[in-house]
N, C-alpha and C positions, 0 to 999 in steps of 0.2 A: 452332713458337713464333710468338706474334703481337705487334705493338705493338699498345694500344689507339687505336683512333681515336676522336676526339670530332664530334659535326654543331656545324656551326657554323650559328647561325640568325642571321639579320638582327637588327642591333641589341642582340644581345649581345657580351659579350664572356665569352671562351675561353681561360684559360690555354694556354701553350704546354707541352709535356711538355720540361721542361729541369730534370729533376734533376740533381742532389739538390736540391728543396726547401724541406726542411724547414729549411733552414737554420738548424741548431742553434748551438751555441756554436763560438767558435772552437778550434781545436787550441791543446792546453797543448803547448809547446818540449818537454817532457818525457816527451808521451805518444811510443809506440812501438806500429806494427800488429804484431801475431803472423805468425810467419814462414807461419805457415801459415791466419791468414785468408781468402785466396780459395778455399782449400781447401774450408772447412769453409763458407762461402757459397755456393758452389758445389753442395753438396752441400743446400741450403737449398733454393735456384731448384730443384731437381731436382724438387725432391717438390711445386712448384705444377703441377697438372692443365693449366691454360689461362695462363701466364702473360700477362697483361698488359702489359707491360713487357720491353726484351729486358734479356740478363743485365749487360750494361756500366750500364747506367743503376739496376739492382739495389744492384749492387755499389758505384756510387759513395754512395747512398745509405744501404747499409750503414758504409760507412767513415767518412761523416757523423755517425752515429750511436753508433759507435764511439767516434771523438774527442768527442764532447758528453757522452757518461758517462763517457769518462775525464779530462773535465775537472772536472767535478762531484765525481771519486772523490780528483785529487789536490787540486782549492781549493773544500771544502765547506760554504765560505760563500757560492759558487754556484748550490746548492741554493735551490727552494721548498720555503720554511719548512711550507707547510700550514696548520696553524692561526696565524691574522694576530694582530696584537693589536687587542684590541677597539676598536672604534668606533661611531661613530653609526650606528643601522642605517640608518634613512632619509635622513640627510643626503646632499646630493649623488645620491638618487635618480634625478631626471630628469635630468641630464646636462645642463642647459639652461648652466654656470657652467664646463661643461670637465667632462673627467674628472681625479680628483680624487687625485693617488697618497698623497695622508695619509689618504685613507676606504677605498680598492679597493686589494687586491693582484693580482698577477698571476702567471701562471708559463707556461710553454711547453715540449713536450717532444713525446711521440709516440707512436704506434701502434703495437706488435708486429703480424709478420704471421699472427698469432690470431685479430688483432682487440680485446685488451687494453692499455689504456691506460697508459701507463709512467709514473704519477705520481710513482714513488720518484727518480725520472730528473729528474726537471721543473725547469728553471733558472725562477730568482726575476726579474719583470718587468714591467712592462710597455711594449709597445714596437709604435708606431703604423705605419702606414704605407701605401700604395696599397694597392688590392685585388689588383694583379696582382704584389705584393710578393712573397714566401715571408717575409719577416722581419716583415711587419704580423700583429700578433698581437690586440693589442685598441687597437680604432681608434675616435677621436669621428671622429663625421659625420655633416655635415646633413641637414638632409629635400633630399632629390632621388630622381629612381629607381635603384631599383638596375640596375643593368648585365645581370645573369642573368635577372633577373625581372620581371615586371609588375607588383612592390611599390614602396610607398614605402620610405624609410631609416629615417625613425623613425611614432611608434605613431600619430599624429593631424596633423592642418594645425596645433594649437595647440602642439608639441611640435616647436621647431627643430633638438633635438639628439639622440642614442642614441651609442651605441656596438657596433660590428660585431666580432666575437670568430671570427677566423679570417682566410681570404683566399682567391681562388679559382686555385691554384696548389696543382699534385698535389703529391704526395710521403704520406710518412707522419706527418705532422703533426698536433698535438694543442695547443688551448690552455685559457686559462682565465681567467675575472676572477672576484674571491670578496670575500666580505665577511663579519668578525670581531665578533659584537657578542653584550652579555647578551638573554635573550629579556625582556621586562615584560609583561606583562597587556595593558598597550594596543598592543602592536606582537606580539602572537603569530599573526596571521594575514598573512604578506606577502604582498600581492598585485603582480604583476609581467605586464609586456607583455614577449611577443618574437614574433620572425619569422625562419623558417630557409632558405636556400638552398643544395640539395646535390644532387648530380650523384646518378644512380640505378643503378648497374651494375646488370645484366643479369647474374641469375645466379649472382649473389654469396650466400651466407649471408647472414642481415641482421645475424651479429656482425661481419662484414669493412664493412660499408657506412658512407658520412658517417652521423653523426650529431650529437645534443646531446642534453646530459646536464644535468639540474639535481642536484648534490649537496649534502648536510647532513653535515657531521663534530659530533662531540662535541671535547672541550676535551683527548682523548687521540687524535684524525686519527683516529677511526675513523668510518666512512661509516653513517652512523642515518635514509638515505634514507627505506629502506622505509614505504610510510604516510603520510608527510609529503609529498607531493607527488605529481602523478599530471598528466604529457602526453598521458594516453590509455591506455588498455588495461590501466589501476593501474601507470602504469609510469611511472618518473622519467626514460625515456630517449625519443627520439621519431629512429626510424631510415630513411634514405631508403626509402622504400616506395610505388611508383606504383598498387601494390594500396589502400592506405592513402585511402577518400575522404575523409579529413579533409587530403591531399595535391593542390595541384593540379600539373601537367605541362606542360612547354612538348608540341612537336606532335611528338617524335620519344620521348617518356618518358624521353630523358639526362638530364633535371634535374627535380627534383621543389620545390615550394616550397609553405611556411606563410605565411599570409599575419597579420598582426599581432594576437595570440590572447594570450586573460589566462589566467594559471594562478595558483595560488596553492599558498605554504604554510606549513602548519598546525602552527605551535612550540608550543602551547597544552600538549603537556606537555612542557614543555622550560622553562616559565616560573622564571625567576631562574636559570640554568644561559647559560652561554658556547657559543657556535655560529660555524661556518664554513657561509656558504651560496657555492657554487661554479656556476658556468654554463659549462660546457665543450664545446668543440668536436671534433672529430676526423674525419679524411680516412679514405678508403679502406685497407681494412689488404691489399689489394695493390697499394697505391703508386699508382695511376692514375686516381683523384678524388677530390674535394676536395669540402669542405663549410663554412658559416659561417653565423652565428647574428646578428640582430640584438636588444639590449638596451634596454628602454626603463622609465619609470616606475614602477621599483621603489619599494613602498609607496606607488603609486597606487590605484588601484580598478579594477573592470571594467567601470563605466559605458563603453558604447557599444562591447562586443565581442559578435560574432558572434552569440554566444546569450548569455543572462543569465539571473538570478534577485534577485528582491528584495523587501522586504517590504511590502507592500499595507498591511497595516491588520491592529493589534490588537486585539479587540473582547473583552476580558476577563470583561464584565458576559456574555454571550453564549457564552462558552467558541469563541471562534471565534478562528482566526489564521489569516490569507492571504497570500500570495505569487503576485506577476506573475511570469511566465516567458515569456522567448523561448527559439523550439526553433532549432538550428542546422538549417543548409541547406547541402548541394553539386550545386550543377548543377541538377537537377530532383529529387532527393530530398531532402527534410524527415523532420530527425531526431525525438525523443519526449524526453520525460528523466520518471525517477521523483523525487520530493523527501520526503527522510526531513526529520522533526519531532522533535527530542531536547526532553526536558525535566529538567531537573538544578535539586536542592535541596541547599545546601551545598556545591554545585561537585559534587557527586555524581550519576550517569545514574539516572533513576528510573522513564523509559520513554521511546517512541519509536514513531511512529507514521507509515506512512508514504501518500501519494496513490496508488500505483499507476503503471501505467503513464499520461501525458498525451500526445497525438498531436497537437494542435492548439494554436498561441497563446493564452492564456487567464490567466484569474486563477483560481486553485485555493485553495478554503478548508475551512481544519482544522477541525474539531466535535471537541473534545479529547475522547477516548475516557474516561468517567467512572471505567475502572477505572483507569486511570492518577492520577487523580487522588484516587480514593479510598488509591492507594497512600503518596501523599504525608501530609508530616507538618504538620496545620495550624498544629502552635503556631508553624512557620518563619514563618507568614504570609503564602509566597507561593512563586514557583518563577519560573526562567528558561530563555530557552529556546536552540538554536541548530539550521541547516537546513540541509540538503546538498542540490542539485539536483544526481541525476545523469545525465547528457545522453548520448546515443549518438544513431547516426547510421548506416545499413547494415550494424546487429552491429558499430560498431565504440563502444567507451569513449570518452567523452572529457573533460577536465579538468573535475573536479565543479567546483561553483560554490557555494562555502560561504557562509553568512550567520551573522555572531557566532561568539565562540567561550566555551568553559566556563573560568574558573568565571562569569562575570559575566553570558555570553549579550549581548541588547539592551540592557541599561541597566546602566552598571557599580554594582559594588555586587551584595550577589547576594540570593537571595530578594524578587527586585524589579521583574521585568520585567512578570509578572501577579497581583494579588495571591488570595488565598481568600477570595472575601467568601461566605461561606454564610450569611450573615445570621443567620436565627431558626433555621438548620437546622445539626446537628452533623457533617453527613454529605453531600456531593454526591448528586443524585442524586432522583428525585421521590418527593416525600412524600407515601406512601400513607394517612396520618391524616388521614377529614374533618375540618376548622375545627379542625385541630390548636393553630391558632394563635388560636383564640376571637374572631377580628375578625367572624366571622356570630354571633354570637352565642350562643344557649342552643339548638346544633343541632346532629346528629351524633352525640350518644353518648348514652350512660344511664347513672345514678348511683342508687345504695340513698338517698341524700340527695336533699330537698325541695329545688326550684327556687325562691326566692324574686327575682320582676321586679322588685321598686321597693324602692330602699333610702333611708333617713334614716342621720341620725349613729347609725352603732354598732348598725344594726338587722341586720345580717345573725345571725340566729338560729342555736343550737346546732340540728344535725342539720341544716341548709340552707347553699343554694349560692348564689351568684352570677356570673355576667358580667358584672364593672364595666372602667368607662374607671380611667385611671388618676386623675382627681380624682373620681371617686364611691367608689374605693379609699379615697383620701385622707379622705371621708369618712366612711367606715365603723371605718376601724382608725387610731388615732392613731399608731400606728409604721410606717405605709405609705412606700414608696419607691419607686416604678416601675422596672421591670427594666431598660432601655434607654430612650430617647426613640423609637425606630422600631417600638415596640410598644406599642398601644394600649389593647388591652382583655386582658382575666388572667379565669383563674377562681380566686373567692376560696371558702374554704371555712371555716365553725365547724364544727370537730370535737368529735364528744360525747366526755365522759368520764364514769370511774365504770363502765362496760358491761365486757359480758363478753368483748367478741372481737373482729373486725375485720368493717369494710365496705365497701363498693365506694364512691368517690365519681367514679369516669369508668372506662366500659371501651367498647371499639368489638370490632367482628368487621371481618376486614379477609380480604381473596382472597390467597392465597400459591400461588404453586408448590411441586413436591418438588425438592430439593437448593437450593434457591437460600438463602442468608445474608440476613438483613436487621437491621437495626439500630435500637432503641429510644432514644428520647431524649425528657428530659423536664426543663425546670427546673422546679420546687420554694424555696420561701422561706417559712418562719415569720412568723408576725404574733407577737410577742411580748406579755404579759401584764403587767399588775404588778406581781402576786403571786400566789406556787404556778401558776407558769407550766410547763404542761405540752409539752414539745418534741415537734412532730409526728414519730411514725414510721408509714413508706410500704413498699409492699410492691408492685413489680410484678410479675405473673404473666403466662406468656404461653404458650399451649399450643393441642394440635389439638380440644379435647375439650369444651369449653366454659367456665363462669365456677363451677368446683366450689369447695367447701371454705371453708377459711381460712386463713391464713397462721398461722406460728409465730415468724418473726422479719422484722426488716423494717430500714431504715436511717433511723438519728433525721436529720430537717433539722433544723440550728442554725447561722445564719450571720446575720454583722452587718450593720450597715444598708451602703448604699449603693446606687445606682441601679441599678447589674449583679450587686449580689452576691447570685448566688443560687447554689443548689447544684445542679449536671449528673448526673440519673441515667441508668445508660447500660447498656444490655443486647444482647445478640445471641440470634437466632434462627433455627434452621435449621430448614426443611422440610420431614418427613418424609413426606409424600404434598403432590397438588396439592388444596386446598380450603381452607379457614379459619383463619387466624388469631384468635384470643379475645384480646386482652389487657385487662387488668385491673387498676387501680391500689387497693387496700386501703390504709383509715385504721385506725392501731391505736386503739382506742377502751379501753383499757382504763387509762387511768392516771388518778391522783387527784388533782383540783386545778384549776385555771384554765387555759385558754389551748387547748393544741391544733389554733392555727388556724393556715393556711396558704394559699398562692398557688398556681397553679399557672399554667404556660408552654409555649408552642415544645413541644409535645406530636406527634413525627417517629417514624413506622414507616418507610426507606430499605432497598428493594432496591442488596445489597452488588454489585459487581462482583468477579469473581475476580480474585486478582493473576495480570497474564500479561506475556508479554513478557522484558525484558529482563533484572528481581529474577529470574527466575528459570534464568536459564544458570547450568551448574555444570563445572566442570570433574572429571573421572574419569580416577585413575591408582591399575592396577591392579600392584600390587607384591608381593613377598617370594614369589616363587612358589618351591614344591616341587615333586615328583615329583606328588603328589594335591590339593594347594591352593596360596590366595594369599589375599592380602591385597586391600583397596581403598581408594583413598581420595577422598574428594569433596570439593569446596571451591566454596561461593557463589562468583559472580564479583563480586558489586558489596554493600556492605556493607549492613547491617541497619540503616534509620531507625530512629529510638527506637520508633516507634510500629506496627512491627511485632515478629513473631515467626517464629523459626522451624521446620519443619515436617519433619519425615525419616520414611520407610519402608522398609521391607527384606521380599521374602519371595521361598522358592522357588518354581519355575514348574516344568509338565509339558511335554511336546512341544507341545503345544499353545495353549502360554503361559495355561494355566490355574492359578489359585492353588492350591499345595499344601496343605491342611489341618494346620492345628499347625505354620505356619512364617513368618507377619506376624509382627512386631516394630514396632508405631506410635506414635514420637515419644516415647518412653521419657525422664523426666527428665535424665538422663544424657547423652542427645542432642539435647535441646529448645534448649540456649542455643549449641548450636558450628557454628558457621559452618564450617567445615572438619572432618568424618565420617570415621573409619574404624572405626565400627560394635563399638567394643566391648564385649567378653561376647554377643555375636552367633555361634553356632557351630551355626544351621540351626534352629534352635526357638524356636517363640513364647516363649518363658522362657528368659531373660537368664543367663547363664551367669558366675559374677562371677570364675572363675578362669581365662575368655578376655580376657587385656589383655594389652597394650594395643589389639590391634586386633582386629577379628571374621576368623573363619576362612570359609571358601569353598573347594568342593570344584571341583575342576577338570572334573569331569562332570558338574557340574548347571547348569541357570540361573538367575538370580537377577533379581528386578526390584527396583532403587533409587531411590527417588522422594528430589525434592527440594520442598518446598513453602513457600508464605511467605501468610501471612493481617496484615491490618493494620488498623487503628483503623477504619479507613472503606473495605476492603477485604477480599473473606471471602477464602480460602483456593484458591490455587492450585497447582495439581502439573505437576510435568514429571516424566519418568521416561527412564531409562535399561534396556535387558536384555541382561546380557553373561552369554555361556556359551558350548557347544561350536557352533561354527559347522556350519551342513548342509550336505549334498550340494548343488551340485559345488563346493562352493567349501571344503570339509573343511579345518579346518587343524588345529597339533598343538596347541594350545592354546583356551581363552576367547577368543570376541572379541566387542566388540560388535555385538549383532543387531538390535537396533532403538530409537529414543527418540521419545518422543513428549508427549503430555497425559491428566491424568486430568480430564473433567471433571466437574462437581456432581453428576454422575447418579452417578458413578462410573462411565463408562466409558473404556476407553481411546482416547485419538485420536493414531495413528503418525504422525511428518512425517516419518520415514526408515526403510527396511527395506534388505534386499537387492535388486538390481534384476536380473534378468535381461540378458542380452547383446541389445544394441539390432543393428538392421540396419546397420549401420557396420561391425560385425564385432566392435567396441570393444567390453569389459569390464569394468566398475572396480569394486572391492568393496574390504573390505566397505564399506557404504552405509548406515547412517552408522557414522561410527571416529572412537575413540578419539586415534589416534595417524598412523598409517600405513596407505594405499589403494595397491591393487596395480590396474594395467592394463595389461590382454592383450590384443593384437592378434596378428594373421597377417603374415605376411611381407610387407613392402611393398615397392612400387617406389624411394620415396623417403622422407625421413626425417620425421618429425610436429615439431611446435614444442608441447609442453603447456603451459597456461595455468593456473593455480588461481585465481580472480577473487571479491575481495569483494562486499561489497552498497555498496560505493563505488568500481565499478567498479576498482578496484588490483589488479595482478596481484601477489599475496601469496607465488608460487610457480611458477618455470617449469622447463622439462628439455624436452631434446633427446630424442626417440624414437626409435631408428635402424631404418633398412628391416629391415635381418636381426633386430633384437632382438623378441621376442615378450612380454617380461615388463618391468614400469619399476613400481619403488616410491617412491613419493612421501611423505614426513615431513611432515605436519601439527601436529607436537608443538608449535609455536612458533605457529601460530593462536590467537585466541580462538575457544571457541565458539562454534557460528551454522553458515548453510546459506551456501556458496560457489560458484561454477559454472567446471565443468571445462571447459577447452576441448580439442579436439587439432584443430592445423589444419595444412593442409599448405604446402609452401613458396611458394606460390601465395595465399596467404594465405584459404582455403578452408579452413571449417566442417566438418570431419569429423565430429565427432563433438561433442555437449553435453549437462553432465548437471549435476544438481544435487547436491551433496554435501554431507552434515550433517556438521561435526564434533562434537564432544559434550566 
């Protein structure tokens, strides 16, 4: 058995080992030790491998420990309370006025030798004092340096005050300062400075090692960390680790220190709901070093930390938005960061888009991807936005750097930060109609109707046309009104009556591709008559084949005066080979009477974008299974704008994930409006089966492909697909599982971003690849034990587990993920990359 020794380096200072420590509460008169407590302590110290510590100095600090829960158990208004009562979040922030015990709670308590923090235990407090104290718990103190570190005390030279949340004095000791308040719209993103200094053992697990901790309770003490905060690695916790280059080391690696770094976090769904945010500290959980955190400028900003992110410039007219970024740096490595782009309509995600990897300082600009936008819903007006930069450094995560949050994004208020000016056009996106918009004049199409150049009052003639300004309009038809003032010239048109059928008055030939959507728009307005006034009816045709026939029905314009009131015709067109487009607007000529005259406008053929992305995640839970089937059931993950639709398919597959003949089921009535599927009257045949309900049946030996899809006013149709069935060789299981998801796209083909992956040269195994629910990984017997990682695309460790040397098989639960692709890690205690993969959940 060993004491531990510490290096003592010049100019610092060095607790001395003189437990107990943690100096808890004092002994109640009434507590009593069990007669046979050294016993059963005794038998504690036995089972540490390398003690630290000899057993006298254990044991007193066990007895410390003792007496400070049995003071709590018999006066339990000693306790911390946990959730505070509310306050002002940001008041009293910077520390600069004192720390404030009617804004901040505090409590104090300790470590198990687990390395689990004993917060049921935690006496109510706060209580200052020296750093070489054991009873200074959460301390104000000025900017000087600190005594362990080559830091300052608080976050800037403009920042006189912080607070230090710990002390450098072993034991098993645990603190904390917290604050109680409602989340608002305008405080759901807190941003915060701190800086940590903690001794580094050698050797330790890194759940026994100093640490700090950022926690978030809900209004029932329950811990709703996850997601909302992230030190690094998606992790709310940040643990001594000299492996760690976001760590630097004095010159012996006993002490590791951060130096004053923003993090933030993200209440944004948590707004109108009651919160505890907590900063906690904690020593060595084998009693023999210590750790402490400094506090600074809660509900400050990140202005002038390490690395940043922030917004350059909106250019909306441009569809452009940009962000400057600095990359962090250690030593002589320079980090990268990606920066995700959300955009949200109604406080709702309706896509995202992201830069990529960035390796260099720079300003990076967004060109909004047009199918995102075509997904949105114009009549909102507009959209908002909010940006994640996230930064790493040698493989490692580090504290994303958020900009705005939802619903409101950059500008509060929502649908407002950019708004939709499509102008003349109904649809983002280039309009493939020459002089759609008539400002060239009488060029670009052809019409069954005479061109008439020069008009007088009221001369535009039955069976001819015009391209007038808007006061040669004026002059021609006495009920004239110009469509907009940002639109100059119109084609005006006398339509004959009396005749027998219809006629072309504008059609173009336009270049299409096969599979690609595009969209037609055209406004239309009546010149009214003022008597036996005949109401123009319009017919557009649009097809591969040329300008045939006639029409049979058509839709009347009849709309009243004003300067934009005209009526929207609007059509979609899809491409059944690559070559021509014909479109064709027909005048009905056949009715009796005056009038049939009309305008026409903003005349838009728009290549559609597919919807991708986010609208189209689903989540898939497969249920009620029997001996030979099951059920399924699929649920959108983000709800239907008014102005889309949505899209379901179902069919069985061969070995070869070939379609089985007589077994599509495509978007069936029944399933056209439900956001949440479970396919029923579906029991393996193209024909709907109406005595399978409520759900569709599925055979346990077949496979099945389930597409989800979503098409939208300004957006054609996109699919993501799932295929679950009996898993193959070697990875054989007793049941369905999923085997692959991916995209359908316009061609109709399929495009996988997940399958099963083969065993990489690591040794490592993970399948299935992509899952539903639960991924199994198999390794060979090791020397030492793995640390697994499950990591978001915001950097967050969403899911970790211990791998042990001898264990060969570790299943891991996904069920509480969103959908989306994650990256696995396994590393070893050394903080080495073993192994990395990418993982769909579905």
């Amino acid at each position: 058995m060993k004491k531990c020794l510490f290096s003592i380096l010049t100019g610092m200072v060095v607790a001395a080992m003189s437990l107990p420590a943690a100096a808890q509460l004092p002994r109640n008169p009434r507590s009593v030790l069990p007669s046979n407590f050294q016993t059963i302590k005794q038998g504690e110290y036995n089972q540490f491998e390398e003690p630290e510590i000899i057993f006298d100095d254990f044991y007193d600090a066990e007895v410390e420990r003792f007496y400070h829960e049995d003071a709590i158990r018999l006066n339990p208004s000693l306790v911390w309370p946990g959730f505070g009562t509310k306050k002002d979040p940001c008041k009293n922030g910077n520390f600069e006025t004192g720390l404030d015990t009617n804004l901040w709670d505090g409590g104090y308590g300790s470590i198990n030798n687990a390395g689990v923090i004993q917060y049921g235990t935690f006496a109510n407090g706060i209580v200052g004092g020296p750093i070489t104290s054991g009873t200074s718990r959460q301390t104000l103190v000025n900017r000087v340096m600190d005594p362990n570190a080559p830091i300052f005390t608080t976050s800037s030279p403009s920042s006189n005050r912080a607070v230090r949340i710990g002390n450098a004095v072993t034991g098993w000791g645990a603190e904390l300062l917290s604050k109680t308040f409602t989340v608002t719209s305008a405080q759901s993103l807190i941003t915060f400075w701190y800086a940590l200094v903690l001794q580094s053992p050698m050797g330790h697990p890194l759940a026994q090692r100093p640490g700090f901790r950022v926690r978030v309770l809900n209004s029932s003490n329950v811990d709703i960390s996850a997601g909302l905060v992230n030190l690094g690695n998606g992790s709310n916790i940040a643990i001594a680790d000299v492996n760690n280059p976001y760590f630097q080391s004095n010159a012996s690696g006993t002490i590791v220190y951060r130096d004053w770094s923003c993090a933030q976090i993200n209440l944004s769904s948590l707004v109108g709901q009651s919160v505890t945010v907590q900063f906690v500290t904690n020593d060595c959980a084998q009693g023999a070093h210590w750790g402490y955190a400094y506090i600074d400028d809660f509900c400050g900003n990140c202005e002038g930390n390490s690395y940043n992110l922030r917004l350059e410039r909106m250019d909306c007219d441009r569809s452009q938005i940009c962000f400057k970024y600095k990359l962090p740096t250690a030593g002589s490595m320079t980090g990268n960061v990606n920066i995700t782009l959300n955009f949200y309509q109604n406080g709702a995600l309706v896509g995202s888009q992201t830069s990529g990897v960035l390796s260099s300082d720079s300003i990076f600009c967004f060109t909004i991807n047009p199918s995102i936008l075509g997904a949105m819903n114009p009549s909102l007006g507009g959209f908002d936005i909010t940006a994640v930069g996230n930064f790493t450094i040698n493989s490692v995560s580090l504290s994303p750097i958020q900009i705005f949050t939802a619903p409101d994004g950059a500008v509060p208020g929502l649908n407002n930060d950019c708004r939709l000016n499509l102008g003349p056009q109904c649809c983002p996106g280039t309009n493939l109609v020459v002089n759609g918009f008539f400002e060239q004049g009488n060029t670009g199409f052809a019409s069954d109707y005479i061109y008439q150049g020069s008009v007088s009052a009221g001369s535009v003639y039955p069976g001819r046309y015009s391209v007038l300004t808007d006061a040669q309009a004026a002059t021609v038809s006495g009920t004239w009104t110009p469509i907009c003032p940002s639109q100059n010239r119109h084609l005006l048109v006398n339509g004959i009556t009396g005749a027998t059928g219809w006629r072309s008055i504008w059609r173009q030939a336009i270049p299409v591709k096969k599979g690609k959507t595009y969209k037609f728009c055209a406004d239309f307005k009546n010149l009214p008559q003022c008597g036996f006034d005949i109401k123009p009816k319009v017919h557009v045709q649009i097809n591969h084949i040329g300008y045939p026939g006639s029409p049979t029905s058509g839709q009347t314009i009849n709309v009243g005066s004003g300067s934009c009131n005209w009526t929207n015709v609007q059509q979609t067109f899809t491409a059944t080979t690559t070559g021509t487009a014909y479109i064709n607007i027909f005048l009905d000529e056949t009715g009796l009477g005056d009038g049939n005259d009309l305008a026409v406008d903003n005349i838009n053929f728009i290549e559609l974008q597919p919807v991708s992305g986010t609208p189209l995640q689903f989540s898939m839970t497969p249920f009620g299974f029997t001996a030979s089937t099951y059920n399924v059931s699929i649920a959108a993950l983000t709800a239907l704008p008014g102005n889309c639709k949505h899209f379901w398919q179902v069919e069985e597959l061969d070995a070869n994930f070939n379609v089985v003949p007589g077994t599509t089921v495509t978007n069936p009535a029944i399933w056209s409006s439900l956001s949440t599927n479970t396919f029923a009257q579906y029991n393996g045949s193209s024909v709907l089966n109406p005595l399978v309900v409520p759900h569709g049946i599925f055979d346990n030996n077949k496979t099945y492909r389930f597409s989800y899809g979503r098409s939208c006013d300004c957006a054609a149709l996109g699919i993501r697909y799932a295929i679950y069935g009996p898993s193959p060789a070697p990875m054989k299981s007793s049941g369905p599982q999923l085997l692959q998801m991916g995209f359908i796209d316009e061609q109709n083909n399929t495009i996988p971003e997940g399958t099963f992956t083969a065993p990489a040269k690591s040794g490592v195994k993970v399948y299935p690849n992509p899952t539903s629910n639960n991924i199994t990984i198999e390794k060979a017997v090791t020397k030492e034990s793995y640390r697994v990682k499950v990591v978001n695309n915001f950097g967050q460790a969403v899911r970790t587990a211990t791998f042990g040397a001898t264990e060969t098989k570790l299943e891991l639960s996904l069920s509480e993920q969103t959908p989306g692709t994650y990256q696995l890690q396994v590393v070893s205690n050394e903080g080495k990359v073993v192994h990395t993969e990418t993982i769909t959940k579905m």
